[in-house]
N, C-alpha and C positions, 0 to 999 in steps of 0.2 A: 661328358662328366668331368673332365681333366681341366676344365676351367673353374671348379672351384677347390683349386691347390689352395689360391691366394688367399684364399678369405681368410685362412687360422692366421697369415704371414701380417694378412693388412690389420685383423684385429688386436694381433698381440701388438701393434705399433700406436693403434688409436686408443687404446686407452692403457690407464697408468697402471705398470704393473709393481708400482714399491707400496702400495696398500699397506702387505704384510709386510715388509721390511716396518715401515714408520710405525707398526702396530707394537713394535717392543719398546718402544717411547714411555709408554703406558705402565707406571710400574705396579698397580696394584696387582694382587693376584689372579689366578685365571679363573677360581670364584666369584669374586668383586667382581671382574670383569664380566663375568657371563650375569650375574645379578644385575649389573649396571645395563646391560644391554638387551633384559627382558621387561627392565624400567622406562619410564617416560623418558629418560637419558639415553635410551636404547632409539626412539623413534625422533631425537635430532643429531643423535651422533652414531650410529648405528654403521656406519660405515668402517670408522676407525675403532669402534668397540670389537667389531669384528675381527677386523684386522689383529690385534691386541689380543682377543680370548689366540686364534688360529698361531702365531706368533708364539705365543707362549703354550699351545701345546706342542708343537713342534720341540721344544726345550724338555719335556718331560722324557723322564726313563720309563723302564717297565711298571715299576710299582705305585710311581707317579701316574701314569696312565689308567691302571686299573683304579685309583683313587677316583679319579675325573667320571670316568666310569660308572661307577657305583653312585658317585654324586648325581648324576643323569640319570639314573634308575632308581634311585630313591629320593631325592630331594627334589625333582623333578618332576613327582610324580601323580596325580590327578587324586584328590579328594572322594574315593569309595562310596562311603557315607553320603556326603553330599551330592553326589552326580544322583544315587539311587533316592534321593529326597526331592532332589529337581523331576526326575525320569516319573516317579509318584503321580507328583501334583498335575505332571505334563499327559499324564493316562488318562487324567480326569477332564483335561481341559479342551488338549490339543492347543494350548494360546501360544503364536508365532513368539511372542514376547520370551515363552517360559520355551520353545523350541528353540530360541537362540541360545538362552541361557545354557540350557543343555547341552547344547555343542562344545560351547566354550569350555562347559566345565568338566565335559569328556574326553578331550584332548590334552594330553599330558605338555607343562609346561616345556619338554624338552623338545617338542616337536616345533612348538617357536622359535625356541633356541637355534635349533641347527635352521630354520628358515631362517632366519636374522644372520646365522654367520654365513649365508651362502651369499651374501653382497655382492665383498669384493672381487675384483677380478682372479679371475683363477683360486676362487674360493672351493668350488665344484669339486677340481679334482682332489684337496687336502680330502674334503669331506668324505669323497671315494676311499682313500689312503688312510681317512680316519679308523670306515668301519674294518677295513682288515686289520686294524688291530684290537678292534672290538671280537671280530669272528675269531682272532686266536684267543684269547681271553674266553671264548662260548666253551672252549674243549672243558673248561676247568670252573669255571663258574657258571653256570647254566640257568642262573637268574640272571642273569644280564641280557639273558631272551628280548624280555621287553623293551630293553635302549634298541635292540639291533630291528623288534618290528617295526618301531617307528621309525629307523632310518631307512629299510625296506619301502617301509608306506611314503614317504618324500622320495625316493630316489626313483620309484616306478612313476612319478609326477614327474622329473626332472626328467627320465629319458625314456619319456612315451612317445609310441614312433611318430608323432609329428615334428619332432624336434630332433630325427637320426636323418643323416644324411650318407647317402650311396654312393660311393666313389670306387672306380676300378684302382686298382693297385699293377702297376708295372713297371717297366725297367727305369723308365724317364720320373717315377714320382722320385719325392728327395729322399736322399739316403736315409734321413734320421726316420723316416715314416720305413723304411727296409729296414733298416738295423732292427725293428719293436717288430717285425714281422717277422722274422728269424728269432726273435727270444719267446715271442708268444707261443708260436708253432707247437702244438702240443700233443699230435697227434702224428704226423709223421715227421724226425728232426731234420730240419735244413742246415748241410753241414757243414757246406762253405758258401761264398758266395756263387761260384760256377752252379752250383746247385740252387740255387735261389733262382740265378737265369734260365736254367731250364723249365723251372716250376715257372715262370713270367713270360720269357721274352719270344717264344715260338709262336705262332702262327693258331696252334691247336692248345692254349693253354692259356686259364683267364684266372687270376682273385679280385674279388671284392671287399669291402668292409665300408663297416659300421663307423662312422665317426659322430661326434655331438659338438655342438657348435662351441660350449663351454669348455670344451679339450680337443680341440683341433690337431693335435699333433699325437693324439694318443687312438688307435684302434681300440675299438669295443668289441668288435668278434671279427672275423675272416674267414673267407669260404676259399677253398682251391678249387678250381677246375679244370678239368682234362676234358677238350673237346675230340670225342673219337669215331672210329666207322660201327663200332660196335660196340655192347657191352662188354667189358673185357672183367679179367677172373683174376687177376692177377696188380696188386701194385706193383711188387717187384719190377714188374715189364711196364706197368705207365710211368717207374720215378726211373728207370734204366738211362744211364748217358751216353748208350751206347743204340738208343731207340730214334730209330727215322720220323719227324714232325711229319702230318700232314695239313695239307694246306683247309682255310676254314673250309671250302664249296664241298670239299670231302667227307665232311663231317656231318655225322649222323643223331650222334648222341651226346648231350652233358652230362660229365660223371663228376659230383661233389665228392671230393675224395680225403677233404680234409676240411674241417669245420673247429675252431679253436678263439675256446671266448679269452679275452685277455687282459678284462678289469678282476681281481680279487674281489674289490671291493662291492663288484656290484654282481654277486652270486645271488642265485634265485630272481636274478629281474632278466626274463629270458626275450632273446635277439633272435634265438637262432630260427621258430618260424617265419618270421617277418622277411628276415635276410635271404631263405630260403625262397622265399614267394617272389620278393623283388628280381632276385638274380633269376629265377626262371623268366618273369618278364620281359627283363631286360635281354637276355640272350634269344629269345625269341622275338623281338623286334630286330636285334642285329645279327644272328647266324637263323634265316628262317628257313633252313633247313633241316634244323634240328626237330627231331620228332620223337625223341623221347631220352627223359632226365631222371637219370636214379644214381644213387650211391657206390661210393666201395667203402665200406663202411668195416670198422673192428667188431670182435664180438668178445668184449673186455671182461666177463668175467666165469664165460667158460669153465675155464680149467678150475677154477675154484669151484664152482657148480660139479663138475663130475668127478673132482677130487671128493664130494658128499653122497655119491650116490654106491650105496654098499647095501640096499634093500633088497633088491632083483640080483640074482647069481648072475644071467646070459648079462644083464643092462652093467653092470660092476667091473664084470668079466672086460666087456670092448671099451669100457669109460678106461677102465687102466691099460690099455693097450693103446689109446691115446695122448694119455700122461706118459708112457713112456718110450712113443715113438714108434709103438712097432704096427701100429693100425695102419691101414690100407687108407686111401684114398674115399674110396666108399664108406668105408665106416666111420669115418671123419666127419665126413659130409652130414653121413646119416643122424650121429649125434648133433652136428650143430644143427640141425632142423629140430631135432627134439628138444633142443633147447630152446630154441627163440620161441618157438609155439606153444610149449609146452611149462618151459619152468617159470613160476611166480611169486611172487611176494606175497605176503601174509595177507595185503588188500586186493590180489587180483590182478596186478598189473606186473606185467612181466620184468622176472630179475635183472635183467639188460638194462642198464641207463639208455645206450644208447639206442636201443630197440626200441622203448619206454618214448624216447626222443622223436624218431621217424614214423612211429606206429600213430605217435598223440598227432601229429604234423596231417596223416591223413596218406601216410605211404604204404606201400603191402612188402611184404619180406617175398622179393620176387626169384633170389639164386644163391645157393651156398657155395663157397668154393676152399676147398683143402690145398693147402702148398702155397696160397697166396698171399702172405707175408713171411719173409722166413728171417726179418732181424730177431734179435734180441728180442724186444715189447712184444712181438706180435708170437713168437713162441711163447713167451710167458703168459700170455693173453689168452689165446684157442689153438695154442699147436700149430700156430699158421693160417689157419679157418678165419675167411673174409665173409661179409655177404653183400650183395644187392639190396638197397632198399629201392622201390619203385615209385616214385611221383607222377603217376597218369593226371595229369589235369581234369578230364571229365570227372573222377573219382573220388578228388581226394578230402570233398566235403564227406563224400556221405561215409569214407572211409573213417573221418576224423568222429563221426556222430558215434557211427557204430564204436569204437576204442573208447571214448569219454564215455558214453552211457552203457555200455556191456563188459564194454575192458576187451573185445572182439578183436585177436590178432588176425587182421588179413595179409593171408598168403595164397602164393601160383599156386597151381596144382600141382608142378610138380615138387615144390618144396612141399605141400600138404603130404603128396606118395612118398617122399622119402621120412617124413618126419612120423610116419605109423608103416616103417620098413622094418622086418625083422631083422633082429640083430642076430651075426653071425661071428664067429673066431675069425674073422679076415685080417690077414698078417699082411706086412706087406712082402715081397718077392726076396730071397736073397739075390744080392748083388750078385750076376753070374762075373 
């Protein structure tokens, strides 16, 4: 896979990348310009119109921005009236003629728009860059929903997996592809560079990532893995620089152990099954020793979960002896089982994003583990409490059916016995 570094290097050389620079030539405004570029003037000069609209939002402030914004949400907007007059007549007919028409007229002008400004070269990623400023603007304006579905609806065209490419990440790729690997990392912090090479350059330790051929230098998600003898219960001991590598023929199992998307801009257009499927392939053509791939996965919102549970005296009782440290190992355990299995969301599907994440993929919640992160995040997180998620390949269709059509969390038996354990006053030991 390491021989397509070159392609981002040779592309950004074959074609011209002053588009946008020459696009501030153009002095009309970025109105004009986007009107001019959904006109007939758009379809022979469409290139540098482009150029020009992207140019000139680049120059805009905050309140400039939100302008542009609301223009694409309201002046942009598809005819109501008339689509449901087209949609009428089309009930009655079915005539391909009046089926065309109806497309046309259901598609709001702004969804041309941003096709037409994705031309130029390295137009892709402004537009990436555009909508995170769109998605800050949602917190506070929450009509501007519809500019951001339809950037949604093109962007999941833009980077549908036949157009993501697989590349391992290691010590030999270029630095500037390491530097964005270190700032995306969002799940456990890479804190110098010596740590980046333990996470890369051993023997027993793989990443991969997502790249698009339209942003070659930019990672779209990243997977870490830990190739081990066993499942292990602990990150602390797999990110430790003080831990002996073993060699690949040794290895038993791949542990994803850090999973980290790292466009903004392209939230809600998810990578993470796809990348998750490939890398299991892929390591099972080149470590085929390995025979079984599960997680060390966070359990992010825990503590906030059992900081709400004041219902049940015994259940309140050992929730707060959690939150304040003095729970046992067991009753650690015990609650994060009752958690993953048990707590949900108002639609059924479990309060865990990231459970939500491994569960929808088609994996089973196979081991919890107490004391297994002890920074900062992961005390704030679950007290320390990690878990296993399990990717059996023969399973993990009918694992994924069951969770989409029941909401069915599958779990081991023995996370099932601990998660309906009786809770007890278990403290943990004073220190003799």
């Amino acid at each position: 896979m390491q021989r397509n570094w070159f392609l981002g290097d040779l592309l950004s050389q074959l074609f011209d990348r002053s588009n946008i620079t020459r696009g501030k030539d153009d002095q009309r405004d970025i109105y004009k310009l986007c009107d001019a570029l959904l006109s007939a003037e758009g379809e022979v000069s469409g290139l540098r119109l482009a150029s020009s609209v992207l140019a000139r939002y680049a120059d805009l402030n905050e309140d400039e921005k939100l302008t542009f914004f609301r223009y694409l949400n309201s002046e942009l907007e598809f005819d109501a009236a008339h689509v449901a007059k087209i949609a009428t007549a089309y009930a009655d007919t079915k005539s391909p003629k009046l089926f065309i028409e109806l497309c046309q007229a259901a598609e709001p002008k702004r969804q041309e728009l941003l096709r037409r400004l994705n031309q130029p070269f390295g137009a892709t990623q402004l537009l990436v860059a555009m909508r995170v400023d769109l998605l800050k603007l949602l917190k506070k304006y929450p009509e501007l929903a519809r500019t951001d579905i339809d950037f949604v609806h093109l962007l999941r065209s833009w980077f549908n997996r036949g157009f993501l490419v697989l590349k391992q990440i290691n010590w030999d790729t270029p630095a500037r592809i390491l530097d964005k690997i270190v700032a995306y990392e969002a799940v456990h912090q890479i804190d110098d560079w010596d740590d980046l090479r333990r996470r890369l350059y051993p023997p027993d330790r793989r990443c991969f990532a997502f790249f698009h051929p339209s942003m070659p230098e930019e990672p779209l998600i990243f997977v870490e893995v830990a190739l081990t003898a066993k499942i292990p219960g602990s990150i602390d001991g797999l990110l430790s620089d003080k831990r002996t590598p073993i060699e690949e023929d040794q290895t038993k199992v791949a542990v994803f152990y850090s999973i980290s998307n790292c466009q903004k801009g392209l939230t809600g257009i998810s990578f993470g099954n796809l990348l998750i499927k490939q890398v299991v392939a892929e390591l099972s053509l080149a470590c085929p020793n390995i025979d079984t791939f599960v997680t060390l996965s966070p359990i992010p919102l825990m503590t906030r979960w059992l900081g709400a549970q004041d219902s049940d005296d015994d259940f309140s009782s050992s929730a707060k002896s959690v939150l304040d440290d003095s729970a046992n190992d067991e009753t650690v355990r015990t609650l994060a089982a009752k958690y993953l299995l048990t707590a949900k969301r108002g639609d059924g599907l479990p309060y865990d994003p990231v459970a939500r994440f491994h569960l929808g993929n088609g994996a089973e919640v196979y081991d919890v583990h107490a004391g297994a992160d002890t920074s900062d995040n992961g005390h704030k997180q679950s007290r320390g409490a990690m878990v296993n998620y399990l990717y059996n390949v023969d399973h993990t269709e009918k694992n994924h059916e069951s969770f989409a059509t029941k909401s069915t969390v599958i779990a081991s038996r023995n996370v099932q016995t601990l998660s309906t354990a009786k809770l007890e006053a278990n403290t943990k030991e004073p220190a003799s």
